[in-house]
C-alpha positions in Angstrom: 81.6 41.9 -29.8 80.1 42.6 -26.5 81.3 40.8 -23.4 81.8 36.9 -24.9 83.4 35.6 -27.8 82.3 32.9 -29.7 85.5 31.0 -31.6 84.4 29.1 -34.5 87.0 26.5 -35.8 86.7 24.7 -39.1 85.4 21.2 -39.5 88.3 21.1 -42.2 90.7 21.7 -39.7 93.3 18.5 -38.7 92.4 16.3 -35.7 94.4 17.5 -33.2 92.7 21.3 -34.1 95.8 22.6 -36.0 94.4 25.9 -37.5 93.1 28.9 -37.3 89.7 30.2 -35.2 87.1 33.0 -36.8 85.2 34.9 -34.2 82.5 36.8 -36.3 80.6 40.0 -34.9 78.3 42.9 -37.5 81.5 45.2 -36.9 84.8 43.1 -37.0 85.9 39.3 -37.7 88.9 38.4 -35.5 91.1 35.5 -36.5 93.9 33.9 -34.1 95.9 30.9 -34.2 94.2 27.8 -32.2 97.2 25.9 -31.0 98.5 29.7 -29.6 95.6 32.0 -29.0 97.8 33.4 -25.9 99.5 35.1 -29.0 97.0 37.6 -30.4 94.3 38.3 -32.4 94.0 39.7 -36.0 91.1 42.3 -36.5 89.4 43.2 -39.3 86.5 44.9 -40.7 84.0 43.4 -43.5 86.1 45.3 -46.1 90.0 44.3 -44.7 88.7 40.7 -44.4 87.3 40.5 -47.5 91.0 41.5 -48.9 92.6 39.1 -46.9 90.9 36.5 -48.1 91.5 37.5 -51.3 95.0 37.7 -51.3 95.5 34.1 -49.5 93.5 32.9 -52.9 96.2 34.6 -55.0 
């Protein structure tokens, strides 16, 4: 992700934007908390994420 990130929140996500945010790039997808972004950011690659996912399915 070069220079800007683009923060994509659900249109699933509750009215007063209680969720998470994806920011998407070829290399990484980065996922942070949208009520606390101050608080960090998770970082994975294609293969991590795809895990991830997984396992919140399970």
């Amino acid at each position: 992700m070069n220079g800007h990130t683009e923060w994509r929140t659900s249109t699933f996500s509750a009215p007063n934007n209680e969720c998470v945010q994806l920011a998407v790039s070829t290399e990484v997808t980065r996922v942070r908390d949208s009520k606390r972004p101050e608080t960090g950011v998770l970082t994975f690659d294609s293969e991590q994420f795809t895990t991830f996912l997984t396992s919140l399915k399970h």
